[in-house]
N, C-alpha and C positions, 0 to 999 in steps of 0.2 A: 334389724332382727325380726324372726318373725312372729316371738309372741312374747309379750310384754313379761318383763320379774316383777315380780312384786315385792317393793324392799321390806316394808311389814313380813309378808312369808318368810322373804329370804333370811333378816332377821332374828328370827322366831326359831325358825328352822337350825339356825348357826348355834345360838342359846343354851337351847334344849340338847344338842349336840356337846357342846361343851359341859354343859349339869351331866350329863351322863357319864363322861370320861373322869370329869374330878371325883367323882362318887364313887366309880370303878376303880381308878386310879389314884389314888391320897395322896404321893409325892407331887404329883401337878395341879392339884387343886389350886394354891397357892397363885401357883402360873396360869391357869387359866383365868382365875377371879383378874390377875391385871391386864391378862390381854384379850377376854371376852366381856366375861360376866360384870366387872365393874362399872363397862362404858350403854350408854343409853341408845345407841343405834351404832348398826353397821360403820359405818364411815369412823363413828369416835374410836372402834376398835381396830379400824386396820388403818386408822392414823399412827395409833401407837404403837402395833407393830411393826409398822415398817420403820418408825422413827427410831426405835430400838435398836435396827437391824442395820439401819446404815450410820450412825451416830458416832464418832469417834472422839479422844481429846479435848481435839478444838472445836467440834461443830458438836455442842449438847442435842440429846432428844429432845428435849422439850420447844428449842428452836424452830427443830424440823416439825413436828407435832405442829406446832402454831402457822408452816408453812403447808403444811398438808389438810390440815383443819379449814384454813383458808380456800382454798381451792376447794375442797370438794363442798364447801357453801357456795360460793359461786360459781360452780360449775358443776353439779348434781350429774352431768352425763359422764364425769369421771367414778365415781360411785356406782352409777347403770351398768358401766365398760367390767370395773372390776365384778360385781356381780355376773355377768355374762361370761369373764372368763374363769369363773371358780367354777360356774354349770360345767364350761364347755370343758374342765380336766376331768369334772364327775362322772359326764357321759360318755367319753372316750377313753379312759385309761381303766381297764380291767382292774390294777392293782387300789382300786380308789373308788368307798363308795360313800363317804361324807363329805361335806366342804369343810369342817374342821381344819382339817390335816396338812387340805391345798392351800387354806390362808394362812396357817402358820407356822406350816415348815417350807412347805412348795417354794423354791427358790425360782425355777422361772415364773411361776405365776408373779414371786413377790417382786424380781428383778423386772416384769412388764408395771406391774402398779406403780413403781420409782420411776419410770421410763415415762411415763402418762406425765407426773409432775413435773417431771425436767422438760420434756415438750410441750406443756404450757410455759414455765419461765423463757422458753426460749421463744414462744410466739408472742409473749411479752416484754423480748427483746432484753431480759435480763441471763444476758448470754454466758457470764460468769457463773454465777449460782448452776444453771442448767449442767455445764459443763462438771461442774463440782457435785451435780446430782448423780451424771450419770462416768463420772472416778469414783465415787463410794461406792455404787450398784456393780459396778467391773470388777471388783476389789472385793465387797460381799461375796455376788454370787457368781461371778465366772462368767459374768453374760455382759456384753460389752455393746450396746443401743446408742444410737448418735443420739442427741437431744429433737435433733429438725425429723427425723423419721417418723412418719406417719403411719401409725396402728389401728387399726378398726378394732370391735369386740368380737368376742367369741374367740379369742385366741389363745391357744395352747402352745406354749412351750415346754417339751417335755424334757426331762432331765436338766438341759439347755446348757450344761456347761460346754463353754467354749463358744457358745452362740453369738455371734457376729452380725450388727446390721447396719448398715451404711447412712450415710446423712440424708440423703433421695430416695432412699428408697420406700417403697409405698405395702404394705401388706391391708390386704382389704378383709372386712369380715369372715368368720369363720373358718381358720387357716389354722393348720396345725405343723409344727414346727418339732423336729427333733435336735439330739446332741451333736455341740461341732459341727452346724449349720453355718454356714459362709454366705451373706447378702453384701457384696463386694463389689466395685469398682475393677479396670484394668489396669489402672494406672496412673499416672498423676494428673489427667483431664481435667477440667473443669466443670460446675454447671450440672443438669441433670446425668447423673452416669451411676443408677444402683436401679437394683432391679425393683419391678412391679407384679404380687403376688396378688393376682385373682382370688374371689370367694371360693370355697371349696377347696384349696388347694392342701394337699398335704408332703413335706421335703421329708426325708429319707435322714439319717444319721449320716454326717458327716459331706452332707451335698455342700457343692460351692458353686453359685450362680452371681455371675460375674456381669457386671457393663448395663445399662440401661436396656435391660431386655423385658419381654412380659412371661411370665407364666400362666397360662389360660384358666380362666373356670374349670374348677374340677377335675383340672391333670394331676398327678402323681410323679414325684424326682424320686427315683431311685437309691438307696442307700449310695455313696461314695460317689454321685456319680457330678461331673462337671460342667456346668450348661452354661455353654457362652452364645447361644441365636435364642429368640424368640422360640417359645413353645405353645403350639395352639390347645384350645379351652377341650379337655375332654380326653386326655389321652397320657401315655404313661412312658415317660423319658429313662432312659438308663445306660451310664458307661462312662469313658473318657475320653472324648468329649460326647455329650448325651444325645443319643438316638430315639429316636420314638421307637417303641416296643410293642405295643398295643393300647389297650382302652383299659381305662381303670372298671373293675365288676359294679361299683356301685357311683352315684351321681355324685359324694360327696368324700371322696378319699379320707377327707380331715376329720371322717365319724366315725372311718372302719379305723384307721390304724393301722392298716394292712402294707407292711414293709417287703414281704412279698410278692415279687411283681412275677411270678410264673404262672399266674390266675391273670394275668393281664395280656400275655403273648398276642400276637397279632391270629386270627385265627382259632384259637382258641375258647 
């Protein structure tokens, strides 16, 4: 990333965001004091959110709490990750202009921070637990992440229900992701077979890219559209099966948001 959070700021920022709503708001006071205002940093508080959220029966919060609490002491760049993707909803989504809301409503934000823990258990080789992280998170929020897939920060999942993403498959920094998103395999292969999403990249509603393909730097998938070849870095795919159309208007699709690709036509 290119400029450092500050988790003090961030924080601070989160806090004071919360004191304000409970004040405005008197029914959630209550709710906010236990999943902001009571905990001592960042991390204590979106342990216990999310332990909340995916908690059932037999698996109490408090379990998962002490598994998430865990982890993000020893591994502080989970903590960074989720920080950078509560910016990265704030600065891209028109309808959103606190991180209040993304940490504790925002289901794909929350279903990527569940996704972060199950793919540590799983590079920990506790491949049961993983698996059982990510059938609660499927079951929550309607976003269905293998455990082994690999997540950079900065990433937005918008709406995200129906989001789909494969055991290999790779999403790299700064990538924004819409609803009923398909990161899919062809078939019953073996071994590397899900796609690789370049920085910058932003998928369209309802896109399915299929097979150990790449998506380049900075291109643009088209709403609905189905991409089974390689697409190179910089340019704007759209149809069934997906065509290059033109060049996205700006370097960073995954910033505009722009699902419109008639500003992108070849020529144009």
């Amino acid at each position: 990333m290119d400029n450092k959070v500050s988790a003090p700021d961030f924080w601070k920022r989160l806090k004071s965001e919360a004191q304000q709503v409970a004040k405005n708001e008197p029914l959630l006071s209550s709710y906010l004091h236990a999943c902001v205002l009571n905990h001592h940093n960042f991390e204590s508080s979106l342990s216990f959110i999310l332990s909340n959220k995916v908690s059932d029966d037999v698996m109490p919060a408090l379990a998962l709490s002490e598994m998430f609490d865990e982890a993000y002491l020893l591994h502080p760049e989970m903590v960074e990750s989720a920080m950078y993707d509560a910016l990265a909803v704030v600065q891209r989504d028109p309808a959103v202009s606190s991180l209040l809301p993304v940490i504790m409503h925002f289901k794909g934000y929350q279903a990527l921070q569940v996704h972060r823990l199950a793919h540590r258990l799983w590079n920990q080789g506790r491949i049961e637990l993983a698996l059982f992280m990510q059938s609660r998170s499927s079951s929550v929020f309607s976003v269905d992440i293998h455990p082994a897939a690999k997540i950079g920060q900065g990433v937005m999942l918008d709406h995200a229900t129906g989001i789909v993403i494969g055991e290999t498959a790779v999403v790299e920094n700064n990538v924004s992701i819409l609803q009923n998103v398909t990161l899919g395999g062809t078939g019953n292969e073996q071994g590397d077979r899900h796609p690789k999403i370049r920085e910058g990249v932003m998928i369209g509603s309802g896109a399915k890219i299929l097979g150990n393909i790449e998506i380049g730097v900075g291109s643009k998938v088209g709403a609905g559209s189905v991409v089974l070849d390689s697409v190179p870095a910089c340019v704007t795919v759209v149809g069934v099966p997906a065509k290059v159309v033109g060049k996205p208007t700006c370097t960073m699709p995954c910033e505009s948001m722009q699902q419109n690709v008639l500003e992108d036509l070849l020529g144009k």
